[in-house]
C-alpha positions as MATLAB code, in Angstrom:
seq = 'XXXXXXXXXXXXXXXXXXXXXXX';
ca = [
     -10.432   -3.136   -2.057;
      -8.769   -4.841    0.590;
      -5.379   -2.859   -0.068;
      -7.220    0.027    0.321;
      -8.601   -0.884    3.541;
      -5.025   -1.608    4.880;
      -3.888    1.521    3.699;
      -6.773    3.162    5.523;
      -6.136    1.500    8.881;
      -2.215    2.538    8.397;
      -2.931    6.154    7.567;
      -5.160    5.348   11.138;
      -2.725    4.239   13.181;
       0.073    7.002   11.796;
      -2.599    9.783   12.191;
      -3.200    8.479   16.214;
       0.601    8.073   16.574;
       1.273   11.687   15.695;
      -1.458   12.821   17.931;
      -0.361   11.241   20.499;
       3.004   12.923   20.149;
       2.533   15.805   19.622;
       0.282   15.878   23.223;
];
């Protein structure tokens, strides 16, 4: 459970990152 958590938060984080760039 807590693995998938993390793995939630990174897809997160890569999903604002590629936002961000591509604005």
């Amino acid at each position: 459970v807590l693995f998938g958590a993390l793995y939630i938060v990174n897809l997160g984080l890569v999903f604002l990152i590629y936002v961000k760039t591509d604005v």
